[in-house]
mmCIF file of the N, C-alpha and C atoms, coordinates in Angstrom:
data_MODEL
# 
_entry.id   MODEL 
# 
loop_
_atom_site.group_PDB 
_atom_site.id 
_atom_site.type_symbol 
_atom_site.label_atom_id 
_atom_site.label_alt_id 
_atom_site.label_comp_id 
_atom_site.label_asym_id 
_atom_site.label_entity_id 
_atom_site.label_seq_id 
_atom_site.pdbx_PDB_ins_code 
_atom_site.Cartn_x 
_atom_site.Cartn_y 
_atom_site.Cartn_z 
_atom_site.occupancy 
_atom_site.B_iso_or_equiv 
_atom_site.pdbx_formal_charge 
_atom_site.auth_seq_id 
_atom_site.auth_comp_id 
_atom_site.auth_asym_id 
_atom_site.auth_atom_id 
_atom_site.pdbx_PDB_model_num 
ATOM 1   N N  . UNK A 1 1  ? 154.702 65.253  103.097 1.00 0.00 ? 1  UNK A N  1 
ATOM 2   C CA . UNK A 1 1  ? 154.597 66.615  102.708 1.00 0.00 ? 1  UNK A CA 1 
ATOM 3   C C  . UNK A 1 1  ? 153.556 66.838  101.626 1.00 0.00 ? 1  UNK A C  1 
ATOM 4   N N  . UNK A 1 2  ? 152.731 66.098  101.349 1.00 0.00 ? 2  UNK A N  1 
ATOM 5   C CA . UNK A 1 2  ? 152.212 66.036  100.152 1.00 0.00 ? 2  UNK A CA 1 
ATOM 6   C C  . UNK A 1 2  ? 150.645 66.762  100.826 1.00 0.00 ? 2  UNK A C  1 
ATOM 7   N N  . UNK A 1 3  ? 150.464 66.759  101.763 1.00 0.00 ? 3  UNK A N  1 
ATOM 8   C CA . UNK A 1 3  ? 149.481 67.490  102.664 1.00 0.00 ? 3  UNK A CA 1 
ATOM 9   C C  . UNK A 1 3  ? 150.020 68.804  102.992 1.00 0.00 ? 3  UNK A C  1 
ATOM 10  N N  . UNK A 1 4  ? 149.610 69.607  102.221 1.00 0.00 ? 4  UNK A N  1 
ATOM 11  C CA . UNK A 1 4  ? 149.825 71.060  102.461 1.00 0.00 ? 4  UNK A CA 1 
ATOM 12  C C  . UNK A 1 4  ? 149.017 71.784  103.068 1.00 0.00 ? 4  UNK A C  1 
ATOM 13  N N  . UNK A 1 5  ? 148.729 72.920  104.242 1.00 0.00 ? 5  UNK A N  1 
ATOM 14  C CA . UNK A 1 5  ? 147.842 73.649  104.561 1.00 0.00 ? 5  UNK A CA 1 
ATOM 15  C C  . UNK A 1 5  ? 147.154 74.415  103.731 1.00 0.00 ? 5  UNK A C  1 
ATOM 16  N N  . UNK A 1 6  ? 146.009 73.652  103.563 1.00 0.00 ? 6  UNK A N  1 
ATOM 17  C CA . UNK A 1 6  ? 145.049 75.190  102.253 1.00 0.00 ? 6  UNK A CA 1 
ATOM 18  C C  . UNK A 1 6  ? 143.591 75.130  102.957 1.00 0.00 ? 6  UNK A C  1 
ATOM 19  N N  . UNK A 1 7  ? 143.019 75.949  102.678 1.00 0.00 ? 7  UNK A N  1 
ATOM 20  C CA . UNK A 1 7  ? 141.611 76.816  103.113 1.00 0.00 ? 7  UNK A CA 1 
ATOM 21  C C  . UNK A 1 7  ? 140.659 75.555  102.428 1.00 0.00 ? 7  UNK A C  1 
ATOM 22  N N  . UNK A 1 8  ? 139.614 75.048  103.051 1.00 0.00 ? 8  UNK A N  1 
ATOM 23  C CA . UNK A 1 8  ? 138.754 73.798  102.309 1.00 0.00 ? 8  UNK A CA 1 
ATOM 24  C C  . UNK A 1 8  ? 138.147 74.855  100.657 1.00 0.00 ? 8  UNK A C  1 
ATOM 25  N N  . UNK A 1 9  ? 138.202 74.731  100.065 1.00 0.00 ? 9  UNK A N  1 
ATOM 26  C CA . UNK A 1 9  ? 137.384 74.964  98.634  1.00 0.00 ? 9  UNK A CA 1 
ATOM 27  C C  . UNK A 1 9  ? 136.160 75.847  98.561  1.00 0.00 ? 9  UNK A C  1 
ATOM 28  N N  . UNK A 1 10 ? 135.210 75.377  99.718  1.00 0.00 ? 10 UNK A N  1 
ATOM 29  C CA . UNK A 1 10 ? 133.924 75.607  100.318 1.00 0.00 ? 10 UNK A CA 1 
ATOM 30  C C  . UNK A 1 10 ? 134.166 76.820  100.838 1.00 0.00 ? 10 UNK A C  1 
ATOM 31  N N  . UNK A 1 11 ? 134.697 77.206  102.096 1.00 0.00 ? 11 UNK A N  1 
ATOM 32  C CA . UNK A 1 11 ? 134.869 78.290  103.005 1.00 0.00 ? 11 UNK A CA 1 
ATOM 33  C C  . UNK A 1 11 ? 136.160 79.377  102.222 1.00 0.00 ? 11 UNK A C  1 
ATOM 34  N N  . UNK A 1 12 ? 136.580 79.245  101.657 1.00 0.00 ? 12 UNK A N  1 
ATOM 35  C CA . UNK A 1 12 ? 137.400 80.109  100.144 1.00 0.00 ? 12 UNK A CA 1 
ATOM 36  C C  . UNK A 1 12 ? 136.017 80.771  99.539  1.00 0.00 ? 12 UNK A C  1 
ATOM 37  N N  . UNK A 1 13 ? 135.173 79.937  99.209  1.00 0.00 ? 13 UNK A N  1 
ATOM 38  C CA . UNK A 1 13 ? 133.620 80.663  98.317  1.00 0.00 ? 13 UNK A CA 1 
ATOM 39  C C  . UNK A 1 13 ? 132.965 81.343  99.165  1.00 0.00 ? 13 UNK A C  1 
ATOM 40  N N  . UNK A 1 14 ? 132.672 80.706  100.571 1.00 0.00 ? 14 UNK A N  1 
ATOM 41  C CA . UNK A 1 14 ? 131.606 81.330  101.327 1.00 0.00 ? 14 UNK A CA 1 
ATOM 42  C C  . UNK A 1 14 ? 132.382 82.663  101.590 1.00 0.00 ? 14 UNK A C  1 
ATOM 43  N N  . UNK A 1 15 ? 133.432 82.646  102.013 1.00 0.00 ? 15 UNK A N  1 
ATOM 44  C CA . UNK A 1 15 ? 134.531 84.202  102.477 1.00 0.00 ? 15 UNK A CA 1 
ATOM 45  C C  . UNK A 1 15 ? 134.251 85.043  101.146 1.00 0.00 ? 15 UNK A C  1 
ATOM 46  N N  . UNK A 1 16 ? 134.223 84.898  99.935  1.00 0.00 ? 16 UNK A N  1 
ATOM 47  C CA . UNK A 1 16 ? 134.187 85.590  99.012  1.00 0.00 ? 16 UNK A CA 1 
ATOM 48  C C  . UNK A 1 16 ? 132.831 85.991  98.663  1.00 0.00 ? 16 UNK A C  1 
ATOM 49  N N  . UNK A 1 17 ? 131.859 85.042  99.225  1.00 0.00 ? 17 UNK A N  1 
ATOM 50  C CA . UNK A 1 17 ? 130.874 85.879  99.010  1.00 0.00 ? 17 UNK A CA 1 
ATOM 51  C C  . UNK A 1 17 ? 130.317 86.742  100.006 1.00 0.00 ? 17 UNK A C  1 
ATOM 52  N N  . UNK A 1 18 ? 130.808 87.123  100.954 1.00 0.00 ? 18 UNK A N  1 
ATOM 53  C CA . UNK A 1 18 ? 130.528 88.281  101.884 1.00 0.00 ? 18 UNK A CA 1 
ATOM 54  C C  . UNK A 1 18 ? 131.803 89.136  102.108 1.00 0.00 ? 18 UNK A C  1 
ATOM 55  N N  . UNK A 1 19 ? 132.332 89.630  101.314 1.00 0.00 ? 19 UNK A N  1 
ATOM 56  C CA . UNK A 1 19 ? 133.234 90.703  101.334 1.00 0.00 ? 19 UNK A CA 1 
ATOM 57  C C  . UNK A 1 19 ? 132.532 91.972  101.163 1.00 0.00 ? 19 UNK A C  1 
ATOM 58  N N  . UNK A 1 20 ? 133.134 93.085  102.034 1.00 0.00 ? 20 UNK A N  1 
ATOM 59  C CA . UNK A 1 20 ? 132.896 94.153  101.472 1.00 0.00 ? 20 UNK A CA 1 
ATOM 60  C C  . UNK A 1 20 ? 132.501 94.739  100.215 1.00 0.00 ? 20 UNK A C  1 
ATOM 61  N N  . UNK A 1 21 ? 133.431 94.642  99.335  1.00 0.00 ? 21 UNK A N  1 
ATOM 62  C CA . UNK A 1 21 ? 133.469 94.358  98.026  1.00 0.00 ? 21 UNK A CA 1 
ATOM 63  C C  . UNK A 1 21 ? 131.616 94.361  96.854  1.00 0.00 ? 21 UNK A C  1 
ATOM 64  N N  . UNK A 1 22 ? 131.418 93.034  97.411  1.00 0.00 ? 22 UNK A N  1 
ATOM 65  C CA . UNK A 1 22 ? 130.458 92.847  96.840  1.00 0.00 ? 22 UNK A CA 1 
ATOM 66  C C  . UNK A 1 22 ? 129.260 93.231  97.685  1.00 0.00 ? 22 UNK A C  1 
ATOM 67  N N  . UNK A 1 23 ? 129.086 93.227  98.973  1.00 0.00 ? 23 UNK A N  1 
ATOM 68  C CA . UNK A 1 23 ? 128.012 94.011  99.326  1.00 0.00 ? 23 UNK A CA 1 
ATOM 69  C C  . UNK A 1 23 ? 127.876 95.503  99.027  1.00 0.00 ? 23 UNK A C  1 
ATOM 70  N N  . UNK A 1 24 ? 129.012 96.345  98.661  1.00 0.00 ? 24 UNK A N  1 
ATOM 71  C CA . UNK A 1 24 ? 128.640 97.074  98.203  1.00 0.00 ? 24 UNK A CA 1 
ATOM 72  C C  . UNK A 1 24 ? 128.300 97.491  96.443  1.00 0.00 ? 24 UNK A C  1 
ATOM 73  N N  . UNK A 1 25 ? 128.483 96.691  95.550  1.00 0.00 ? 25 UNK A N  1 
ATOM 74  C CA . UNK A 1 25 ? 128.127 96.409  94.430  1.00 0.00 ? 25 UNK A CA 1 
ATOM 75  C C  . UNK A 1 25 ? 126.475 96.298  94.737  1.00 0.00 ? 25 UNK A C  1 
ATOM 76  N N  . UNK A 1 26 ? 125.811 95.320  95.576  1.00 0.00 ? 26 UNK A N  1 
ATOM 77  C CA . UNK A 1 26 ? 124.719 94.975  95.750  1.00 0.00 ? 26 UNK A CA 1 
ATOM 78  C C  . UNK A 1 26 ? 123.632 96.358  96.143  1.00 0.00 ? 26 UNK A C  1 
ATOM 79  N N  . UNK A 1 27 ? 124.294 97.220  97.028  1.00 0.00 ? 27 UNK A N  1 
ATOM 80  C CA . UNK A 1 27 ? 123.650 98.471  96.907  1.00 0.00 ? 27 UNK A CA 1 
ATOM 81  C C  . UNK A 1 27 ? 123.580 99.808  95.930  1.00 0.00 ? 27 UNK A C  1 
ATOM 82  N N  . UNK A 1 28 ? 124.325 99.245  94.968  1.00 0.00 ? 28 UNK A N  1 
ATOM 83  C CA . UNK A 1 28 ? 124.943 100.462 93.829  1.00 0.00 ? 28 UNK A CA 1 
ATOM 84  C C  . UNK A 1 28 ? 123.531 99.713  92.682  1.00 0.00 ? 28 UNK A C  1 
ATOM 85  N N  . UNK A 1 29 ? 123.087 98.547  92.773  1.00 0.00 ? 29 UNK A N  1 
ATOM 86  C CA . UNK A 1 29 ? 122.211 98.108  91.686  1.00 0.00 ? 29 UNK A CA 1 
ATOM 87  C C  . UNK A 1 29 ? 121.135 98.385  91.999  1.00 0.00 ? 29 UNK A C  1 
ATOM 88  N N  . UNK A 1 30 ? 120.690 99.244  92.792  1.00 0.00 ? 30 UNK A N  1 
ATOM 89  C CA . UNK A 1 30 ? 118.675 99.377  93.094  1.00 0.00 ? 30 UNK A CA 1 
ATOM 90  C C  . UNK A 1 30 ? 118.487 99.702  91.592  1.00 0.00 ? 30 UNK A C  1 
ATOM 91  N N  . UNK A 1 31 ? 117.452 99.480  92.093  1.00 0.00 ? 31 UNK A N  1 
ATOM 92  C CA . UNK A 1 31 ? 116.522 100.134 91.155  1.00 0.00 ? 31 UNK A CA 1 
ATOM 93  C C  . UNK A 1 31 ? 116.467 101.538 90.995  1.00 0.00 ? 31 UNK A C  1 
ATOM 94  N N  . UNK A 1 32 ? 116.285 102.243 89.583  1.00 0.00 ? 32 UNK A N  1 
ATOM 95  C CA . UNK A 1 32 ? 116.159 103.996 89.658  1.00 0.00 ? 32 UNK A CA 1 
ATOM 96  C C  . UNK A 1 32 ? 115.093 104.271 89.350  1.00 0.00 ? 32 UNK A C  1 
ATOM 97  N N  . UNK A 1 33 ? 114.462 105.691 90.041  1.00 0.00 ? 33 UNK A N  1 
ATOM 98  C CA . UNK A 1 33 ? 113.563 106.346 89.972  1.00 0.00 ? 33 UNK A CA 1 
ATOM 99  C C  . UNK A 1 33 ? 113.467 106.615 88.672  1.00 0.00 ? 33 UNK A C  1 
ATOM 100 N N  . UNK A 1 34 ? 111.921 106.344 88.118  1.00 0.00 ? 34 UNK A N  1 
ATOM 101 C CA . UNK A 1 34 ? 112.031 106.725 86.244  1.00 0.00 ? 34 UNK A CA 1 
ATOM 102 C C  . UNK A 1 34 ? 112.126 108.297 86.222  1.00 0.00 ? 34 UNK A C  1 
ATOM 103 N N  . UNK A 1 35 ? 112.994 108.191 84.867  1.00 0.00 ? 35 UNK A N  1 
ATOM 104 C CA . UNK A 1 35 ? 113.416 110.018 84.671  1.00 0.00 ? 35 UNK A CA 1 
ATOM 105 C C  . UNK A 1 35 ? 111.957 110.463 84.540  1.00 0.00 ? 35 UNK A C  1 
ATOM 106 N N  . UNK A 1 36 ? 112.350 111.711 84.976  1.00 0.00 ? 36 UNK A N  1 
ATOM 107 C CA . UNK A 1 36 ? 110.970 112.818 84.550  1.00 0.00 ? 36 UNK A CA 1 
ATOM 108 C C  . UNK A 1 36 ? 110.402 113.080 83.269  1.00 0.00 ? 36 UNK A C  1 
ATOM 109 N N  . UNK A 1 37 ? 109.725 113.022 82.958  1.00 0.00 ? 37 UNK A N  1 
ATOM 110 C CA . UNK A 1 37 ? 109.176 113.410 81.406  1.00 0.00 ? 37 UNK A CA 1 
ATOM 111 C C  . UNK A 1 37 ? 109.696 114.791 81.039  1.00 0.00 ? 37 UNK A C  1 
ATOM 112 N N  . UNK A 1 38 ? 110.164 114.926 79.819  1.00 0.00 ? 38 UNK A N  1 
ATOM 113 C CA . UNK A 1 38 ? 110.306 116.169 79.501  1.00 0.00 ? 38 UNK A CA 1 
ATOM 114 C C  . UNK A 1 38 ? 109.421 117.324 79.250  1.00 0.00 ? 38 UNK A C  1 
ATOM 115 N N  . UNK A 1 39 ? 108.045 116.367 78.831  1.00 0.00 ? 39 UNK A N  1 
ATOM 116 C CA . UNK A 1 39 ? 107.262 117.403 78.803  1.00 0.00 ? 39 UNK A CA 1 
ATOM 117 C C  . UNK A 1 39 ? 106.159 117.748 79.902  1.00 0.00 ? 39 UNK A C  1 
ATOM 118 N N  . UNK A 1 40 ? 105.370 118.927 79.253  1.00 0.00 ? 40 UNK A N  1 
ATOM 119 C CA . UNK A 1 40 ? 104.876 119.304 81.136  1.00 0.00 ? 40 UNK A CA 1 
ATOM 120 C C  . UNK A 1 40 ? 103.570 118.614 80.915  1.00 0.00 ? 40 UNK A C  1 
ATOM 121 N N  . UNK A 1 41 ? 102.909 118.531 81.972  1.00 0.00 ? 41 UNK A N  1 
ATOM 122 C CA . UNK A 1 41 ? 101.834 117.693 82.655  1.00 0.00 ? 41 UNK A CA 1 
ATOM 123 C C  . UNK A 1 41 ? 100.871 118.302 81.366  1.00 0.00 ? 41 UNK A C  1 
ATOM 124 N N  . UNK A 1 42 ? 99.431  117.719 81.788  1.00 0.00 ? 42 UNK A N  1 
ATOM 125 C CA . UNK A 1 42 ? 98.100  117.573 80.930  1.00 0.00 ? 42 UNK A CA 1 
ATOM 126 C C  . UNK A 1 42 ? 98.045  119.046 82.060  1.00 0.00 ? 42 UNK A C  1 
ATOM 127 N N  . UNK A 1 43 ? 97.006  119.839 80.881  1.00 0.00 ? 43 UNK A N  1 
ATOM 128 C CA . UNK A 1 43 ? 96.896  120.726 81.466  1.00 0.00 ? 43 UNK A CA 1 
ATOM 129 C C  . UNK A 1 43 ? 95.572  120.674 82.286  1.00 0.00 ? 43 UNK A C  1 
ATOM 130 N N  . UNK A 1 44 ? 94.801  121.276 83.040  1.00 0.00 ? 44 UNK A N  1 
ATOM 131 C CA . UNK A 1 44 ? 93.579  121.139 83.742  1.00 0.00 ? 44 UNK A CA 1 
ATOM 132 C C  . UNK A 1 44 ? 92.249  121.548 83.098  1.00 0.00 ? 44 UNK A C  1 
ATOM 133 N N  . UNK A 1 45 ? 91.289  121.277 82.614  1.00 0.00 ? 45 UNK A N  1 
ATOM 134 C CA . UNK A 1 45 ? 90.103  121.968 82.530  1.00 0.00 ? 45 UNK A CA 1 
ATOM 135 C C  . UNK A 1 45 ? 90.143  123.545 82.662  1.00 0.00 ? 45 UNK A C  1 
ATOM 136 N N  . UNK A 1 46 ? 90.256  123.364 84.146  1.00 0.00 ? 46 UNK A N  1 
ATOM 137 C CA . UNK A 1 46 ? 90.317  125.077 84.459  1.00 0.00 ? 46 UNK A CA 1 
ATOM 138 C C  . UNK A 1 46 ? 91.201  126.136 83.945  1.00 0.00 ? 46 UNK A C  1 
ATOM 139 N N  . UNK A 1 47 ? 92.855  125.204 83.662  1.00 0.00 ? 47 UNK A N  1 
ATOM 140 C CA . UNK A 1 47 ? 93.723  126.005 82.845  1.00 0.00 ? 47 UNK A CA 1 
ATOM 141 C C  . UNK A 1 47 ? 93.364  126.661 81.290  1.00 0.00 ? 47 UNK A C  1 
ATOM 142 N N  . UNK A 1 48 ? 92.884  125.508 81.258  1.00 0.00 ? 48 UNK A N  1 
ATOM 143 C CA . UNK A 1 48 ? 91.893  125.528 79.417  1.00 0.00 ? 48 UNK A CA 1 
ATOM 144 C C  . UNK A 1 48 ? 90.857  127.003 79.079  1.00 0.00 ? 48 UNK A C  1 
ATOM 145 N N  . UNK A 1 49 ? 90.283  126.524 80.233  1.00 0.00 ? 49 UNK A N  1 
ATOM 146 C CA . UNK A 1 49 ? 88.788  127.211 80.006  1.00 0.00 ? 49 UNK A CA 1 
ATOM 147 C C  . UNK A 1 49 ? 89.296  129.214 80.381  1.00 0.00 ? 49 UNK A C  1 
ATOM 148 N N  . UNK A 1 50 ? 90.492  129.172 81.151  1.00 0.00 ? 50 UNK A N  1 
ATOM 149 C CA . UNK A 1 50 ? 90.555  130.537 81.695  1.00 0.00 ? 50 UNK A CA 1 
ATOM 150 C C  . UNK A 1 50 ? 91.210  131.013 80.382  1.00 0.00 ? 50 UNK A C  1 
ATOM 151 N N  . UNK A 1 51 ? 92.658  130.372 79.706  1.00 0.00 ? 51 UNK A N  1 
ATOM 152 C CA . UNK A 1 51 ? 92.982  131.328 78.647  1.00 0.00 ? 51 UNK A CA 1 
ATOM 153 C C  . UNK A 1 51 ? 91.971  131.141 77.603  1.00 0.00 ? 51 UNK A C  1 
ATOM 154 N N  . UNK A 1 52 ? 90.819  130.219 77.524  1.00 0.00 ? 52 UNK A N  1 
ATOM 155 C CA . UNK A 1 52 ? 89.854  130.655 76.039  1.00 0.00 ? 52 UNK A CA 1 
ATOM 156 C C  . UNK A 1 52 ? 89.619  131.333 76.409  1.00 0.00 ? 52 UNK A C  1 
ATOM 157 N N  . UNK A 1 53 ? 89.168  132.080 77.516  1.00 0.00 ? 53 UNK A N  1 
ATOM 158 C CA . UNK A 1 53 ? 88.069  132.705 78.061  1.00 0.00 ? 53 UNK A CA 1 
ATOM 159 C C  . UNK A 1 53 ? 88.994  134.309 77.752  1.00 0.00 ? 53 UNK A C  1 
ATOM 160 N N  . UNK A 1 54 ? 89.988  134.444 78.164  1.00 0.00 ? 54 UNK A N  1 
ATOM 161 C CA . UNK A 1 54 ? 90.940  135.268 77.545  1.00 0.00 ? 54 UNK A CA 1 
ATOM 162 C C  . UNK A 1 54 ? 91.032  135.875 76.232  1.00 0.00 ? 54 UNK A C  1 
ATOM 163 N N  . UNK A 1 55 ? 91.209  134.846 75.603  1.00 0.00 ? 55 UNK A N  1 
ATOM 164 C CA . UNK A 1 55 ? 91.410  134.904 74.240  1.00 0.00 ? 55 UNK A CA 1 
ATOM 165 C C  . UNK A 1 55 ? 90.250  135.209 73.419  1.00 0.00 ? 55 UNK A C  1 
ATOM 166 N N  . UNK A 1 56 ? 88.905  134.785 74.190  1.00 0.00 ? 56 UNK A N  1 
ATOM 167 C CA . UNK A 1 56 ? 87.502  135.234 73.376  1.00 0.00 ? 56 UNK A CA 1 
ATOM 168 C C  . UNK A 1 56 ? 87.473  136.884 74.109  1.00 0.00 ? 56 UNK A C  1 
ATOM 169 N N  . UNK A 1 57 ? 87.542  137.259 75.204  1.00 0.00 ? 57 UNK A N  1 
ATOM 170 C CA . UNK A 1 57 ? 87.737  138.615 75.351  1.00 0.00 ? 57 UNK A CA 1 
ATOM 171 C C  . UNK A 1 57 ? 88.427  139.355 74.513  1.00 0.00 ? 57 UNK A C  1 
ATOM 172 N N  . UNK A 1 58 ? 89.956  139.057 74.114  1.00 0.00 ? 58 UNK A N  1 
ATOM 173 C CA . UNK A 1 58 ? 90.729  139.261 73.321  1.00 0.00 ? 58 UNK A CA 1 
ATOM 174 C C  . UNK A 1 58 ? 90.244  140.107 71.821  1.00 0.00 ? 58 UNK A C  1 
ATOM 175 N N  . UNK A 1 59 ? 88.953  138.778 71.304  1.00 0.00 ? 59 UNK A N  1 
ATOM 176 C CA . UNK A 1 59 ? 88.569  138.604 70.312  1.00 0.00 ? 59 UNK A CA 1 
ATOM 177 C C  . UNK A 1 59 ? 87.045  139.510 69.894  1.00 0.00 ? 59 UNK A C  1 
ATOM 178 N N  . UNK A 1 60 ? 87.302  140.367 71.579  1.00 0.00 ? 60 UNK A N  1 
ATOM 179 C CA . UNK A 1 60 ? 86.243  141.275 71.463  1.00 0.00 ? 60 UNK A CA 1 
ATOM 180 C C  . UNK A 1 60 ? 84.851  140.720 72.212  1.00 0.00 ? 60 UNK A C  1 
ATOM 181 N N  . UNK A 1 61 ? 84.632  139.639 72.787  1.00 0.00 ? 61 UNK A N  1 
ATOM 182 C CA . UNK A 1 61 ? 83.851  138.851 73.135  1.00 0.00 ? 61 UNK A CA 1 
ATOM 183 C C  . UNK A 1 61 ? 82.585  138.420 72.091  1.00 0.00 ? 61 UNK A C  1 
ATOM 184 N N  . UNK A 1 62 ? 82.799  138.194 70.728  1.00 0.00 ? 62 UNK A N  1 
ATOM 185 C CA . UNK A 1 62 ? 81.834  137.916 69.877  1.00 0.00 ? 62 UNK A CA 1 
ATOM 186 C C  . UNK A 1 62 ? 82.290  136.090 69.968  1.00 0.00 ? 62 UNK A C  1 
ATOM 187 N N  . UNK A 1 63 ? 80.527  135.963 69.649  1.00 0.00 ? 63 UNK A N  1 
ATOM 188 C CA . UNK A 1 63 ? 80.422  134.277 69.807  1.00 0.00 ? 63 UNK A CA 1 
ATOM 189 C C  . UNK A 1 63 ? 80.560  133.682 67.891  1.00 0.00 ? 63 UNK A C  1 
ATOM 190 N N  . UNK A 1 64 ? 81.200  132.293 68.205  1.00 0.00 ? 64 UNK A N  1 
ATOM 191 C CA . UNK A 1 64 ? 81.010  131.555 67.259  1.00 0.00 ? 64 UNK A CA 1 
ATOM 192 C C  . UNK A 1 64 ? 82.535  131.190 67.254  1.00 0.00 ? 64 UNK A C  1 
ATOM 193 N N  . UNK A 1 65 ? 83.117  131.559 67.753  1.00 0.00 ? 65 UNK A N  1 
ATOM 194 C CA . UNK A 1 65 ? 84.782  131.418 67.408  1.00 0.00 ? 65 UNK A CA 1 
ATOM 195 C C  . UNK A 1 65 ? 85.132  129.726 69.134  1.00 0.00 ? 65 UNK A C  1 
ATOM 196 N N  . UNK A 1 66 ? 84.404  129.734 69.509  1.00 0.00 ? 66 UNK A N  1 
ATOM 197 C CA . UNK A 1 66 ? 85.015  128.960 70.960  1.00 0.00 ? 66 UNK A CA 1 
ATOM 198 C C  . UNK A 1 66 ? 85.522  128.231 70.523  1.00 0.00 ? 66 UNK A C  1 
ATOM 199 N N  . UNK A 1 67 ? 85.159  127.208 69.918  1.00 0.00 ? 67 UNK A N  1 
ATOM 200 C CA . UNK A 1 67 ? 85.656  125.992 69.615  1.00 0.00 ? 67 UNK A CA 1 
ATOM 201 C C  . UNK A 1 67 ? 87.661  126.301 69.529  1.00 0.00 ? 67 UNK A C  1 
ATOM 202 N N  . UNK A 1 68 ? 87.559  127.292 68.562  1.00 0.00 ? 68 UNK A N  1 
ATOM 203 C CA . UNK A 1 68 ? 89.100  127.828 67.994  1.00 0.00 ? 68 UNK A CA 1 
ATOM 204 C C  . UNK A 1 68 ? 89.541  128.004 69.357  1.00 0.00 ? 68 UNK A C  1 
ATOM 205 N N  . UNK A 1 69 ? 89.459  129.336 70.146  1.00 0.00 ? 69 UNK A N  1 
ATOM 206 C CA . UNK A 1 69 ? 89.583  129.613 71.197  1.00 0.00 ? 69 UNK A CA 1 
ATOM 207 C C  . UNK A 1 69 ? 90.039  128.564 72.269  1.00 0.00 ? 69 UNK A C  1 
ATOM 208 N N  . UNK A 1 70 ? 89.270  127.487 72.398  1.00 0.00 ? 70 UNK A N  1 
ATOM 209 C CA . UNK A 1 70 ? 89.742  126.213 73.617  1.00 0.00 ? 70 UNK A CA 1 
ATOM 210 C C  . UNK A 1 70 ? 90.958  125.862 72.563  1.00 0.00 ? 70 UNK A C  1 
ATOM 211 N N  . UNK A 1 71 ? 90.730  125.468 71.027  1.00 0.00 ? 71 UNK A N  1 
ATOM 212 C CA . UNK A 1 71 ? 91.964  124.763 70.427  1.00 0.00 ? 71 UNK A CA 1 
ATOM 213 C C  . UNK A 1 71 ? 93.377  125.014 71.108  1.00 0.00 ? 71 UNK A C  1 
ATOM 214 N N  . UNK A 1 72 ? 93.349  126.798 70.708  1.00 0.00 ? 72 UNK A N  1 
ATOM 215 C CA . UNK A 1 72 ? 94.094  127.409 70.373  1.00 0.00 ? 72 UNK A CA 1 
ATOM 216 C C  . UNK A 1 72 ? 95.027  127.144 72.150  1.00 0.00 ? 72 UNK A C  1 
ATOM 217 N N  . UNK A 1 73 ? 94.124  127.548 73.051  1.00 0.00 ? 73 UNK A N  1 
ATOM 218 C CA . UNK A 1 73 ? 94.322  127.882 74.882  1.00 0.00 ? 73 UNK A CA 1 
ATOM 219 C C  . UNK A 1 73 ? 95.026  126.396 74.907  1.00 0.00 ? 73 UNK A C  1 
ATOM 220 N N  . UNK A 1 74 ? 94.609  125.215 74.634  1.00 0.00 ? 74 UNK A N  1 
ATOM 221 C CA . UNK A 1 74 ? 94.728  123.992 74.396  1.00 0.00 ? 74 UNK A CA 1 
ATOM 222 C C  . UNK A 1 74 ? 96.441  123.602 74.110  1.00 0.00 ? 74 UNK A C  1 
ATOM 223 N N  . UNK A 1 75 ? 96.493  124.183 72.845  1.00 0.00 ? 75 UNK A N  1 
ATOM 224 C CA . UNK A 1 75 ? 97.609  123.890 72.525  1.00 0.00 ? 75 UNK A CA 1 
ATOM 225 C C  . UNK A 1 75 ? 98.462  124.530 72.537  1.00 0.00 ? 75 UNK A C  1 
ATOM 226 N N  . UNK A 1 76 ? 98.469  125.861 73.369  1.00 0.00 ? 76 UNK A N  1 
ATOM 227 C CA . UNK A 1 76 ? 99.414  126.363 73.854  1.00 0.00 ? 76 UNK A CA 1 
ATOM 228 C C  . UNK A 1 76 ? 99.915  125.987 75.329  1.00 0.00 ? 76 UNK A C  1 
ATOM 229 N N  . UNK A 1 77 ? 98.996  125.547 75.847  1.00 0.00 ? 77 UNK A N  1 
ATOM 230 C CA . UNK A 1 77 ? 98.925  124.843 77.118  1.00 0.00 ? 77 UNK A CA 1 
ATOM 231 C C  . UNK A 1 77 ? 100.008 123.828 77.043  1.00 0.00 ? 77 UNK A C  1 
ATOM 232 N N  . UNK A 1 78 ? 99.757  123.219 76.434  1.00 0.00 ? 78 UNK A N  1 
ATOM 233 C CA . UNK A 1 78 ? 100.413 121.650 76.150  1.00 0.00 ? 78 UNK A CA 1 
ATOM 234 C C  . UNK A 1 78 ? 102.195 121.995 76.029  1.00 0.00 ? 78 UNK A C  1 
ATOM 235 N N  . UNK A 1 79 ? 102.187 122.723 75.153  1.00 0.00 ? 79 UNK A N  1 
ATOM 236 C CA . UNK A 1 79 ? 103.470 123.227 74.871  1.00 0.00 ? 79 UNK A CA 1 
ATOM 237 C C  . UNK A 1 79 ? 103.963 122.529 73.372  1.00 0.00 ? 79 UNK A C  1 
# 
């Protein structure tokens, strides 16, 4: 009696490692899509150039101020 029926050691591990169980653990670990940035994108050239272009109208269309003008379109852009 000293020979009891038991499962070999080996095939106990291999059964445990294909359970349900853990194949689905294995699909819960992908990889994640990186979060979105909170802030908004670079703005475009063209976005830039239309509110200076605004804002120097604004300003009556007298020259010498642009530089301010892109700053200003610039960093409102940006947020």
């Amino acid at each position: 009696m000293a020979e009891a029926k038991k499962a070999p050691a080996k095939a106990a591990k291999t059964a445990a490692k294909n359970t349900p169980a853990k194949a689905a653990v294995k699909t819960t670990t992908a990889k994640k899509a990186p979060a979105k940035a909170a802030k908004k994108s670079e703005p475009t050239y063209e976005q830039i150039s239309a509110l200076a272009h605004k804002y120097w109208q604004e300003r009556g269309g007298h020259h010498g101020s642009d530089a301010q003008d892109w700053l200003r379109a610039e960093k409102e852009l940006k947020g």
